[in-house]
TIMI-2910 file (N, C-alpha, C, CB; in pm, 1 decimal, decimal comma, always signed):
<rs>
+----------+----------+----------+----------+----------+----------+----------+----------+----------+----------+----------+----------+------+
!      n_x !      n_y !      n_z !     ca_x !     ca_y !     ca_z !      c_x !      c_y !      c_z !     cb_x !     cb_y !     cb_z ! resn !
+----------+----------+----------+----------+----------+----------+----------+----------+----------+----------+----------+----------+------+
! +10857,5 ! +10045,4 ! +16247,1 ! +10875,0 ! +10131,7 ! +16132,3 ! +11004,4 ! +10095,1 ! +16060,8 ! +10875,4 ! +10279,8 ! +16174,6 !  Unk !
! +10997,6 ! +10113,5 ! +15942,6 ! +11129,1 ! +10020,8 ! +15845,3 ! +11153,3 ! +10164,6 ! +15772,7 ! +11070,0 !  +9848,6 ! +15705,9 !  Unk !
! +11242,4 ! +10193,5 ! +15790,0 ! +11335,0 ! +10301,8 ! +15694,0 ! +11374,7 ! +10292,6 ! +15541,5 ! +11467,5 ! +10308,2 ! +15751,9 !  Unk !
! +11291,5 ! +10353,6 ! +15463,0 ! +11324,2 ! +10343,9 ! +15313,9 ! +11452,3 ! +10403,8 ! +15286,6 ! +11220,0 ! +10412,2 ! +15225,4 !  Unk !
! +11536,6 ! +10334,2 ! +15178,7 ! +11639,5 ! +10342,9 ! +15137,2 ! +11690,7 ! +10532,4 ! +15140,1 ! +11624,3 ! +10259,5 ! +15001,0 !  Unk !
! +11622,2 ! +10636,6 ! +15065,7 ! +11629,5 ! +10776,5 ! +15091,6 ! +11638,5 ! +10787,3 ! +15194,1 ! +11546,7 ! +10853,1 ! +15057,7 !  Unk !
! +11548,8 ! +10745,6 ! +15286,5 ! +11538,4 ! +10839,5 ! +15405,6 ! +11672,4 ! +10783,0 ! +15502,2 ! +11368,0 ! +10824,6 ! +15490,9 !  Unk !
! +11715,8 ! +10656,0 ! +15457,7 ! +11865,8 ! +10644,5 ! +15577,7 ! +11984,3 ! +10718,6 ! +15517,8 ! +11934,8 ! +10462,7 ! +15605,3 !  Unk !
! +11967,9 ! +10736,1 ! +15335,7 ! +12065,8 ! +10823,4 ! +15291,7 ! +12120,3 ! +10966,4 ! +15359,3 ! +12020,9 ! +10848,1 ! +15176,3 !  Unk !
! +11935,4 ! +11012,5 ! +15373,8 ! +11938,5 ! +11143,6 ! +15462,2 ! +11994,1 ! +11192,4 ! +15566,4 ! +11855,6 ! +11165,0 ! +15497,6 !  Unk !
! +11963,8 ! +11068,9 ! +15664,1 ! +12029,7 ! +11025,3 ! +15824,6 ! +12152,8 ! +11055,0 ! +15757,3 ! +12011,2 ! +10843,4 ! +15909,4 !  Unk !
! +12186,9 ! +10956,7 ! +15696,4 ! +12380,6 ! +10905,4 ! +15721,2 ! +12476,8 ! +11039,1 ! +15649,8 ! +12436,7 ! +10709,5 ! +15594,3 !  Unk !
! +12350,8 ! +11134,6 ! +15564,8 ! +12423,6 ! +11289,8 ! +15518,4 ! +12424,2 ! +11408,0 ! +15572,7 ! +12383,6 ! +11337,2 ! +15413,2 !  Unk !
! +12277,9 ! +11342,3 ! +15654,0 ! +12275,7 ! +11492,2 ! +15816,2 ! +12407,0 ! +11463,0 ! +15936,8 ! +12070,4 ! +11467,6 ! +15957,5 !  Unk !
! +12478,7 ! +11309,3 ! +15933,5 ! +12565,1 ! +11286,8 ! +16018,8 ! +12715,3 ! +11284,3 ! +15948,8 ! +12522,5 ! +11165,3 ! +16086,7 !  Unk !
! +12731,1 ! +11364,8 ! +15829,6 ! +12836,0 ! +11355,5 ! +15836,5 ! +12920,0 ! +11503,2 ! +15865,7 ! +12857,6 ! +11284,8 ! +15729,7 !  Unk !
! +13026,2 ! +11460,9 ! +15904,6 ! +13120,5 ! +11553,8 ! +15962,5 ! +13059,5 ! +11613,2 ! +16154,2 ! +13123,5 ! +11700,5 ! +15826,0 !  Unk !
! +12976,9 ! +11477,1 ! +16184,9 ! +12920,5 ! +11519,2 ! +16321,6 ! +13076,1 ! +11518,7 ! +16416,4 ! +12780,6 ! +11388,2 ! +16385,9 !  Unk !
! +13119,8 ! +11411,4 ! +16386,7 ! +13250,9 ! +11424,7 ! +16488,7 ! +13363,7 ! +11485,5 ! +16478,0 ! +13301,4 ! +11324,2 ! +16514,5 !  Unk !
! +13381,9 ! +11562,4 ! +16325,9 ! +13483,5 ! +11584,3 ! +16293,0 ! +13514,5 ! +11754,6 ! +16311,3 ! +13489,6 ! +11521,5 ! +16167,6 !  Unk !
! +13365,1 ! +11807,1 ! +16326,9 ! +13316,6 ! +11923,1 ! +16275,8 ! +13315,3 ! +12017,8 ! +16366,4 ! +13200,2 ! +11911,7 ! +16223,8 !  Unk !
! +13381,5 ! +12163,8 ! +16367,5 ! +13319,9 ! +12224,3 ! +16508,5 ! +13308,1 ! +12383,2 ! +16447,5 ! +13443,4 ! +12204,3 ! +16674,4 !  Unk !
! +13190,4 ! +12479,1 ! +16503,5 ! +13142,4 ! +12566,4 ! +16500,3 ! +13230,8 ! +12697,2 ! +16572,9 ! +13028,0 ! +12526,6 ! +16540,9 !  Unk !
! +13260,1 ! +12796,8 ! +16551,2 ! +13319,8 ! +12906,5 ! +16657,5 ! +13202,4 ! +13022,1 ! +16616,0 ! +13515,2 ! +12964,7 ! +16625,1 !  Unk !
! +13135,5 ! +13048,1 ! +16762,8 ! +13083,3 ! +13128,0 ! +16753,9 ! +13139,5 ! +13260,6 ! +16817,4 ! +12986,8 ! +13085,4 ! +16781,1 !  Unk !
! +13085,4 ! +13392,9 ! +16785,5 ! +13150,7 ! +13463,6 ! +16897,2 ! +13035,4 ! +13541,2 ! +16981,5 ! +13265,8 ! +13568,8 ! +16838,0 !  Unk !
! +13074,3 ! +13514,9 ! +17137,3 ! +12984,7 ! +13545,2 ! +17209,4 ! +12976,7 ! +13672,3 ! +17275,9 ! +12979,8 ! +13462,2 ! +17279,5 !  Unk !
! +12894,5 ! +13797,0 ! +17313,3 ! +12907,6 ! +13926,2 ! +17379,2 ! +12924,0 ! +13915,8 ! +17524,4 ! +12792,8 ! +14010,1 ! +17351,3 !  Unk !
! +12935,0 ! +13923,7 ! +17673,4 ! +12938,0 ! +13890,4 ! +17786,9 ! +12956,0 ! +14022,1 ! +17858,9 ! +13031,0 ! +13789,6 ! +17806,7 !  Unk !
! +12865,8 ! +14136,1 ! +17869,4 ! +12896,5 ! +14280,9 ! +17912,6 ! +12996,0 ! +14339,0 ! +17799,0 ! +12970,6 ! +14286,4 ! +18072,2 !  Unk !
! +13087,0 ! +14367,9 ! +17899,8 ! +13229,5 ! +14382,2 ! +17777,9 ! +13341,7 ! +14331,7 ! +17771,0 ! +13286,2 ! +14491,7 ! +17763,5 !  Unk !
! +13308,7 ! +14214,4 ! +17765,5 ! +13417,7 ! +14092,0 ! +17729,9 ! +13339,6 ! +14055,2 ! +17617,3 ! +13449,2 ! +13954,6 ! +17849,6 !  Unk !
! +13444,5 ! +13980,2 ! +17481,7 ! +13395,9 ! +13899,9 ! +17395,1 ! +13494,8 ! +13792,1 ! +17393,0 ! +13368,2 ! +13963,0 ! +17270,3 !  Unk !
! +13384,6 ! +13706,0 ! +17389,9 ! +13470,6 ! +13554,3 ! +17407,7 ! +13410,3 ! +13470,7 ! +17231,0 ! +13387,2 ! +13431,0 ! +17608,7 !  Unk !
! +13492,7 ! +13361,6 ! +17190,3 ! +13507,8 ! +13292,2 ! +17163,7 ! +13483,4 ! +13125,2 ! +17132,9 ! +13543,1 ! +13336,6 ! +17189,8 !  Unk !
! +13369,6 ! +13110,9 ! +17126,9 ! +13295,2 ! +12929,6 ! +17190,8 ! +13331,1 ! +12860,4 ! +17119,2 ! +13132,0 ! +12881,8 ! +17197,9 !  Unk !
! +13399,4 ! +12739,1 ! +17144,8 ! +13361,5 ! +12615,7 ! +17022,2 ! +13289,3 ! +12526,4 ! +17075,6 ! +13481,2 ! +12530,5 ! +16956,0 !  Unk !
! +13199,3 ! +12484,7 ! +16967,4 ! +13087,8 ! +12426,6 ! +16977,2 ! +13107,9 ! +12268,5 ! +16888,0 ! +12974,4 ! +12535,9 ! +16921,6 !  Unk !
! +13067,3 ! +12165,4 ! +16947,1 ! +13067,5 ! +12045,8 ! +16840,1 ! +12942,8 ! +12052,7 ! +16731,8 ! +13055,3 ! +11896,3 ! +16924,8 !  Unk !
! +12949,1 ! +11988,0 ! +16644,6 ! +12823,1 ! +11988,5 ! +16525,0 ! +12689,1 ! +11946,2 ! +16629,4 ! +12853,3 ! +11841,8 ! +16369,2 !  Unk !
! +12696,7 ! +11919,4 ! +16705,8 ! +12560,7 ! +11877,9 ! +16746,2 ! +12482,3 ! +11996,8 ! +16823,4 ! +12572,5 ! +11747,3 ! +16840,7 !  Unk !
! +12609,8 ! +12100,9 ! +16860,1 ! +12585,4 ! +12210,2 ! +16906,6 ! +12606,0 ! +12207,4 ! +17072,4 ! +12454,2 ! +12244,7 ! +16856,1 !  Unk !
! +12732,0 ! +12081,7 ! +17135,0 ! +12765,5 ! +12098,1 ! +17245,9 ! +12883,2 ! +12210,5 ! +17266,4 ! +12791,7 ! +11974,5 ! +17287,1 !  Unk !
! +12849,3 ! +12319,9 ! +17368,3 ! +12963,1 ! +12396,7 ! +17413,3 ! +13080,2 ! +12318,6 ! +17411,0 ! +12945,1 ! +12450,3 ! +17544,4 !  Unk !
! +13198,3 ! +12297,3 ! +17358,4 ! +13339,1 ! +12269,5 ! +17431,6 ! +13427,4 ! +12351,5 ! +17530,4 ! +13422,3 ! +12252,8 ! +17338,3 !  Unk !
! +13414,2 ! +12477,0 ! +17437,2 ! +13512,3 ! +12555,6 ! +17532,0 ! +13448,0 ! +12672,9 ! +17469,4 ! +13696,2 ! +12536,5 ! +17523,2 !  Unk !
! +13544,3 ! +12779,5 ! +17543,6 ! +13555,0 ! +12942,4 ! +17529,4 ! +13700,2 ! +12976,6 ! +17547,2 ! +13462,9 ! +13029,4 ! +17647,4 !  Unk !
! +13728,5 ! +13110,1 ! +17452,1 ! +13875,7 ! +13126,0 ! +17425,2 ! +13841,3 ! +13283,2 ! +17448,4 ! +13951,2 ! +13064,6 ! +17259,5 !  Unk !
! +13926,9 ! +13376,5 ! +17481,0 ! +13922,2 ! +13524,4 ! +17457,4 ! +14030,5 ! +13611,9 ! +17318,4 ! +13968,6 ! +13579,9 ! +17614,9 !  Unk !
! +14033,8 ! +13509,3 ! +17205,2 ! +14076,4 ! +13540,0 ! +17125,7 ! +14035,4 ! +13420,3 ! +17011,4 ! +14198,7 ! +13574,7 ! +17164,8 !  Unk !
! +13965,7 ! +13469,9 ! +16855,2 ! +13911,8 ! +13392,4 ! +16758,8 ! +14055,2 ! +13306,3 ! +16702,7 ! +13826,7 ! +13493,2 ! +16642,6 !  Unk !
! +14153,7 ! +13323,4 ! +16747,5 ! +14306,3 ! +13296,5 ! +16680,6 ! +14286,1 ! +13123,7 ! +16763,5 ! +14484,2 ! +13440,4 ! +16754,6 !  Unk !
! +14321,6 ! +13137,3 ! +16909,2 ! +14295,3 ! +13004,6 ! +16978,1 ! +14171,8 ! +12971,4 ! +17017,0 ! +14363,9 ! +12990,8 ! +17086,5 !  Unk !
! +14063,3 ! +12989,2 ! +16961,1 ! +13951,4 ! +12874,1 ! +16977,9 ! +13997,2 ! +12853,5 ! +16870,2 ! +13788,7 ! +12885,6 ! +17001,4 !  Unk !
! +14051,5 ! +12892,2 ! +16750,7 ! +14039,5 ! +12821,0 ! +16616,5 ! +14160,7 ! +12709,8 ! +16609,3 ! +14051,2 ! +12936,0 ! +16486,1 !  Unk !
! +14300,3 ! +12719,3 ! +16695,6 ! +14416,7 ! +12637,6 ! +16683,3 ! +14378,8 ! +12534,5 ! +16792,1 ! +14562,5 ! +12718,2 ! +16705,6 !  Unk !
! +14297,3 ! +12613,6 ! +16878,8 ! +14317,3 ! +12470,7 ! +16974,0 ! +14184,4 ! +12351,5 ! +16923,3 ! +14292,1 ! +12521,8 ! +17180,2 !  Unk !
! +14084,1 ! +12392,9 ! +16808,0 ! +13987,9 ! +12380,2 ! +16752,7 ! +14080,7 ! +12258,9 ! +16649,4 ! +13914,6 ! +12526,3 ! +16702,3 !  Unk !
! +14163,9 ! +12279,4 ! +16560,4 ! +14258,4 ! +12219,6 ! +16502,0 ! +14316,6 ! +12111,1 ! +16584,6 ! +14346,3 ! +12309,6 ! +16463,8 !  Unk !
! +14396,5 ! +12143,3 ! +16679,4 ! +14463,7 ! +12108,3 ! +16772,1 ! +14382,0 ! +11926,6 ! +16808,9 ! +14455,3 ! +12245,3 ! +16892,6 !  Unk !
! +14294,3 ! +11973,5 ! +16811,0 ! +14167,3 ! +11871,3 ! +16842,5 ! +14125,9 ! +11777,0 ! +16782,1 ! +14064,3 ! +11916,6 ! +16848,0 !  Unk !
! +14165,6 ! +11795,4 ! +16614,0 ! +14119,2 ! +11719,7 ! +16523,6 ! +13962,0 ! +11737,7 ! +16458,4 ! +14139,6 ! +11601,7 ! +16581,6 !  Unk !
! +13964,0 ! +11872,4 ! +16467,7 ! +13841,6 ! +11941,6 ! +16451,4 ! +13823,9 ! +12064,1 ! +16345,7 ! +13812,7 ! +11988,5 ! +16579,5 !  Unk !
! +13733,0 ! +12057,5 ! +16224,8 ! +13751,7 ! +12141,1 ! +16094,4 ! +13672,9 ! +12213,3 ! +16166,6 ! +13714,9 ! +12097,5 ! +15935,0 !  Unk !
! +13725,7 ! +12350,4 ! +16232,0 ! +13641,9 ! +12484,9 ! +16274,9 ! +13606,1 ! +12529,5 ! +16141,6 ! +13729,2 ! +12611,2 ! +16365,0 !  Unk !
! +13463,2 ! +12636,5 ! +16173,1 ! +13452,9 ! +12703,3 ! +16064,5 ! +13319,6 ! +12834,5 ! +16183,4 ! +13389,7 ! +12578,6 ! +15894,7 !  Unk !
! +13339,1 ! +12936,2 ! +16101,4 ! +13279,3 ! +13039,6 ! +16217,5 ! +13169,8 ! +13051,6 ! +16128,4 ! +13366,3 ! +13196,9 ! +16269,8 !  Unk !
! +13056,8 ! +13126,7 ! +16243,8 ! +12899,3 ! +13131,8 ! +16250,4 ! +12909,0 ! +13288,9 ! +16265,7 ! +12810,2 ! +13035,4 ! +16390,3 !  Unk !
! +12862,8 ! +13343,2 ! +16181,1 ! +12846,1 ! +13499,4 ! +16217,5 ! +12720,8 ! +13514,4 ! +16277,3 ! +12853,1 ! +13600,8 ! +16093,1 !  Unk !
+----------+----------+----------+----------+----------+----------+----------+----------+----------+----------+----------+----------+------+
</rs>
């Protein structure tokens, strides 16, 4: 199968900001709320118990957080 010119545009615009990019979700756990960052592909990295440091250490990382309500 040979990839028409659009469709690798598509690829190479669904992949950008894959490495650069990370998600903070916030998660419920009984009654704890935690904190996740997630890479664009949607791998867990971590969990924080405050949205302040998943987001600096998210930075910290070389990583444009941005939160998921």
């Amino acid at each position: 199968m040979q990839l028409v010119h659009a469709d690798l545009e598509e690829v190479m615009m669904a992949m950008v900001g894959l490495e650069t990019m990370a998600y903070i979700k916030t998660e419920v756990d009984g009654k704890f709320t935690n904190y996740v960052v997630y890479a664009a592909d949607g791998t867990k990295l971590a969990m924080f118990d405050s949205q302040e440091s998943a987001y600096y250490n998210a930075v910290r990382h070389n990583l444009a957080p941005v939160s998921i309500h």
